[in-house]
C-alpha positions in Angstrom: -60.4 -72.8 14.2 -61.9 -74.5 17.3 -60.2 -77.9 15.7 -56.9 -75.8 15.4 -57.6 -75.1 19.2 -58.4 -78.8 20.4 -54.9 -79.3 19.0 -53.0 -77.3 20.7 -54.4 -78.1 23.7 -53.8 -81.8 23.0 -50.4 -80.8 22.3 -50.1 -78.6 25.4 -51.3 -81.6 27.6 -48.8 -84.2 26.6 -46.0 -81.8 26.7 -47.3 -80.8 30.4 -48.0 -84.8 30.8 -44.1 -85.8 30.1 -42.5 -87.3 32.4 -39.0 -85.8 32.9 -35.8 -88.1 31.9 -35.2 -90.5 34.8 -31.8 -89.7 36.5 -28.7 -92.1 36.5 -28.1 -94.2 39.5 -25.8 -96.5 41.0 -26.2 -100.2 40.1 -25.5 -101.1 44.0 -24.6 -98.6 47.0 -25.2 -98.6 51.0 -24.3 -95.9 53.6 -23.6 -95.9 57.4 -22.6 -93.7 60.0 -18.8 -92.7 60.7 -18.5 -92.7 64.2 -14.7 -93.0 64.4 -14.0 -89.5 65.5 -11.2 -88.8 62.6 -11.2 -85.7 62.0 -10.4 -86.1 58.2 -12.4 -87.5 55.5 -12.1 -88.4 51.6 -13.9 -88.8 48.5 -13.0 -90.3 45.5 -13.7 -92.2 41.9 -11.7 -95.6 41.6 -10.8 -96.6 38.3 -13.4 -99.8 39.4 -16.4 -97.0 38.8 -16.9 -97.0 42.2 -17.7 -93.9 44.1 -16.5 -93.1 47.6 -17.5 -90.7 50.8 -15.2 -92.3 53.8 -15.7 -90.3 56.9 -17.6 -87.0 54.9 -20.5 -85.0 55.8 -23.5 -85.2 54.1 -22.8 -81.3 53.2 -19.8 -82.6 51.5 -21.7 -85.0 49.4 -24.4 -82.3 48.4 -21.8 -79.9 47.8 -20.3 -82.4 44.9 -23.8 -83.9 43.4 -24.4 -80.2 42.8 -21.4 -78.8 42.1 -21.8 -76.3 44.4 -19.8 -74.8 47.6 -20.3 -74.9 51.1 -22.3 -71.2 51.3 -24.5 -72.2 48.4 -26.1 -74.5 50.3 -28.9 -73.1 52.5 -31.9 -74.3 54.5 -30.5 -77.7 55.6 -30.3 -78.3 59.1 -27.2 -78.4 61.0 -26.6 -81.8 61.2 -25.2 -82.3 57.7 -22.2 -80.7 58.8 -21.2 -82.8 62.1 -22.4 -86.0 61.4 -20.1 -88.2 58.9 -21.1 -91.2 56.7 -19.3 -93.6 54.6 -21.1 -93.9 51.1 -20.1 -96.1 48.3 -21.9 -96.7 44.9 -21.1 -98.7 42.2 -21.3 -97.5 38.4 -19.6 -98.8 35.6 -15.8 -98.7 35.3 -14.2 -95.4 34.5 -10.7 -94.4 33.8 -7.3 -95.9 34.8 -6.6 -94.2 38.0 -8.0 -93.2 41.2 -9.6 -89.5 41.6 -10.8 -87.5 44.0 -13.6 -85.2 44.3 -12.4 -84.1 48.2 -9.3 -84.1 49.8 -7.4 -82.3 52.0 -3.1 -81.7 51.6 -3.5 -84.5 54.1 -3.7 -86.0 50.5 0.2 -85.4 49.1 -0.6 -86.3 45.6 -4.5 -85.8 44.4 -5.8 -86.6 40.9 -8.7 -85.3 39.5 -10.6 -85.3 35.9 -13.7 -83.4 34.9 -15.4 -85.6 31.8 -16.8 -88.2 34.5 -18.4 -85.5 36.9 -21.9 -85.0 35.3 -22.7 -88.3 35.2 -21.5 -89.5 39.0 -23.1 -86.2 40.2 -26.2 -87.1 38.9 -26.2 -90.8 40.5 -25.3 -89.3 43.5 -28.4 -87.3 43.5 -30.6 -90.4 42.7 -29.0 -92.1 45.6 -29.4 -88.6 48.4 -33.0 -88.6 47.2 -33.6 -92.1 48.0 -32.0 -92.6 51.0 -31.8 -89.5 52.9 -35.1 -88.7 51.1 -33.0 -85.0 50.2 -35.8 -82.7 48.2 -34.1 -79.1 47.2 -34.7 -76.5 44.9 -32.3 -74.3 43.2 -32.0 -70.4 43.1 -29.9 -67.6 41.6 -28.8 -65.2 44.1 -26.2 -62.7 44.3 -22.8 -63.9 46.3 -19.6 -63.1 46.3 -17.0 -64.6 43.9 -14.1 -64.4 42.4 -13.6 -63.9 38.8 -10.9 -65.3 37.0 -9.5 -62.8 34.4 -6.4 -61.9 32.2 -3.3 -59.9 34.0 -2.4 -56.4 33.1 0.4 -58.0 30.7 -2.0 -60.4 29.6 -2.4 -64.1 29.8 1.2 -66.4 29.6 -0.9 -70.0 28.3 0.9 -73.4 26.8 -2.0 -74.8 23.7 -2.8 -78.0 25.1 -0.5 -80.7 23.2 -3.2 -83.3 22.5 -6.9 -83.2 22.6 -6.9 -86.0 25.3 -9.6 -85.6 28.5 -8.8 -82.4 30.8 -7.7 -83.6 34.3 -5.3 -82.1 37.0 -2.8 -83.1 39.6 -2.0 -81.5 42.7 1.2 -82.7 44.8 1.8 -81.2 48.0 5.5 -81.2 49.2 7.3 -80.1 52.6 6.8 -76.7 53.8 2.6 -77.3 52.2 4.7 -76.2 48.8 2.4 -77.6 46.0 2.6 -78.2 42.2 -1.0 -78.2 40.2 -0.4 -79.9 36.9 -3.3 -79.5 34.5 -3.8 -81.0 30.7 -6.2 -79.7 28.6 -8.1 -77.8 30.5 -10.4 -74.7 29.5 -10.4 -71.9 31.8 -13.4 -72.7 33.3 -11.4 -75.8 34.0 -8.8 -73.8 35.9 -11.3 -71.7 37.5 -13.0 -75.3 39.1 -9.9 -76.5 39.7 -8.1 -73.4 41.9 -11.3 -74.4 44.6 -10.0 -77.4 44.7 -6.4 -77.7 44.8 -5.7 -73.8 46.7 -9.0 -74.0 48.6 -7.4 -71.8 51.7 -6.5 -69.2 48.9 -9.8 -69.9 46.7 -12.2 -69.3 49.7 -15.0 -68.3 47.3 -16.4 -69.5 43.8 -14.2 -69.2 41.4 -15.9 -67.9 37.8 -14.1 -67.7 34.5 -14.4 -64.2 32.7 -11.7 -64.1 31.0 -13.2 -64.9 27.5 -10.3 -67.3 26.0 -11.1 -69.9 24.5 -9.2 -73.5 23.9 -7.7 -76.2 25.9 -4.1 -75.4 27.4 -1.8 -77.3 29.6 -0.9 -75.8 33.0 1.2 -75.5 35.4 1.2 -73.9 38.7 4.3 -73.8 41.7 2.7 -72.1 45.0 3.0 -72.0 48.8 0.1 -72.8 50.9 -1.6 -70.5 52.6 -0.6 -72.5 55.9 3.1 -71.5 55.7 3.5 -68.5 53.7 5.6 -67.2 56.0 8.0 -69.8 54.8 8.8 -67.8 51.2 7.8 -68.7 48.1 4.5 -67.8 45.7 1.0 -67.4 46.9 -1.2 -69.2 44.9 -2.5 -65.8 43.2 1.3 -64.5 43.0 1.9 -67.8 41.3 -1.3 -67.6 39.0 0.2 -63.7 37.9 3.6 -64.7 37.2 3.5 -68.0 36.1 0.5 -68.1 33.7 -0.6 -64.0 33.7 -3.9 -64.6 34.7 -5.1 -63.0 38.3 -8.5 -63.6 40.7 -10.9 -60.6 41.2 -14.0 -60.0 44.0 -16.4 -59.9 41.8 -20.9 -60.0 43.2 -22.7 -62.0 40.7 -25.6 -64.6 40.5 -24.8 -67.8 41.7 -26.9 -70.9 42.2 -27.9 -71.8 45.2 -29.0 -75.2 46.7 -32.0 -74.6 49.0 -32.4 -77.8 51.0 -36.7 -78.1 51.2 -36.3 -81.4 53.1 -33.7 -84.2 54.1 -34.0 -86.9 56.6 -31.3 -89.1 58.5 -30.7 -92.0 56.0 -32.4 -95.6 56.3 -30.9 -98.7 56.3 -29.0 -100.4 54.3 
């Protein structure tokens, strides 16, 4: 018995004892102040693997390392939202074409792809922790959201044609009328991608409940929230009609970002 003891506590101790798995980081990457005033920014993936914050707040770049939006982030002090940095890291090549991660419909035509996002997410929080020294915890708290779900005559989905990798494009027209083009994406693709290309109209998290399962291609024909005076969909008019799915308020847990500490960043 007491040997059967000594070994679980041998056990116990080497599983306490573990180290936990380094995370990814960049192979090179440097960051400096934006002073130029614009009052735009960008982020994006080039095909090169390199990753890209021109003119962003550091909010922005916490927001995408953990895949999170802006009222999920709490604790941080306020300069993370005025002051703007250009970041760039460099992994290994990805992909044939640029993406982005943030844009604005400054942006007309904006590319994005989900199967790279875990992995730059997680070098991007190597590189916050070492150079703005960024400590957080996370949380589950209850926030307002909105759940993605089936329309009262039920969904109107295209099977995706090939198994290829899920990605989107948004193209924004005259009059802010925008096309979102989606292959192979799940709904809680869809659900991650409505924040991002109708962000006016997806003001809050968006969270897939609709329970179907499979990849599908998509596509949705909207006005932007800017100009619906002008005629034409809403994006959730759009989402009814054209693929029979609708967005409901919804209250449930959501993580949360709690910022414990974060300093100004060091030199390069």
């Amino acid at each position: 018995m007491r040997v059967v003891a000594c070994l679980l506590l041998f056990m116990s101790c080497c599983a306490w004892g573990q180290a936990p798995a380094a995370r990814p980081e960049f192979e090179v990457a440097d960051v400096k102040p934006n002073t130029s005033g614009e009052p735009l920014g960008a982020g994006s993936i080039l095909p090169s693997g390199q990753f890209r914050a021109i003119n962003i707040p550091l909010k922005e770049v916490i927001k995408f390392a953990y895949s999170v939006r802006n009222e999920a982030i709490t604790g941080a002090p306020a300069w993370i939202d005025s002051e703007r940095y250009d970041i760039n890291g460099k992994a290994a090549p990805v992909g044939l074409e640029e993406t982005f991660w943030r844009s604005t419909s400054a942006v007309q035509v904006m590319r994005f792809s989900y199967n790279w996002d875990d992995t730059f997410r997680l070098m991007v929080q190597s590189f916050l922790a070492d150079r703005f020294k960024l400590a957080v915890h996370l949380e589950k708290r209850p926030m307002d959201v909105l759940a993605l779900v089936a329309a009262k005559n039920g969904p109107k989905l295209q099977k995706a044609a090939d198994s290829g990798r899920p990605e989107c494009t948004r193209t924004v027209g005259a009059e802010l009328r925008a096309q979102a083009i989606c292959k192979n994406a799940s709904m809680a693709d869809l659900a991650r991608a409505l924040q991002i290309v109708a962000p006016g109209y997806a003001n809050r998290e968006v969270v897939d409940l609709t329970g179907i399962e499979g990849a599908y291609d998509l596509q949705l024909d909207w006005v932007g929230i800017q100009n619906i005076d002008s005629g034409g969909l809403t994006m959730p008019g759009a989402l009814e009609k054209q693929l029979g799915l609708k967005l409901e308020p919804r209250k449930l847990p959501v993580t949360v970002v709690v910022v414990d500490h974060v300093e100004r960043p060091s030199e390069n």
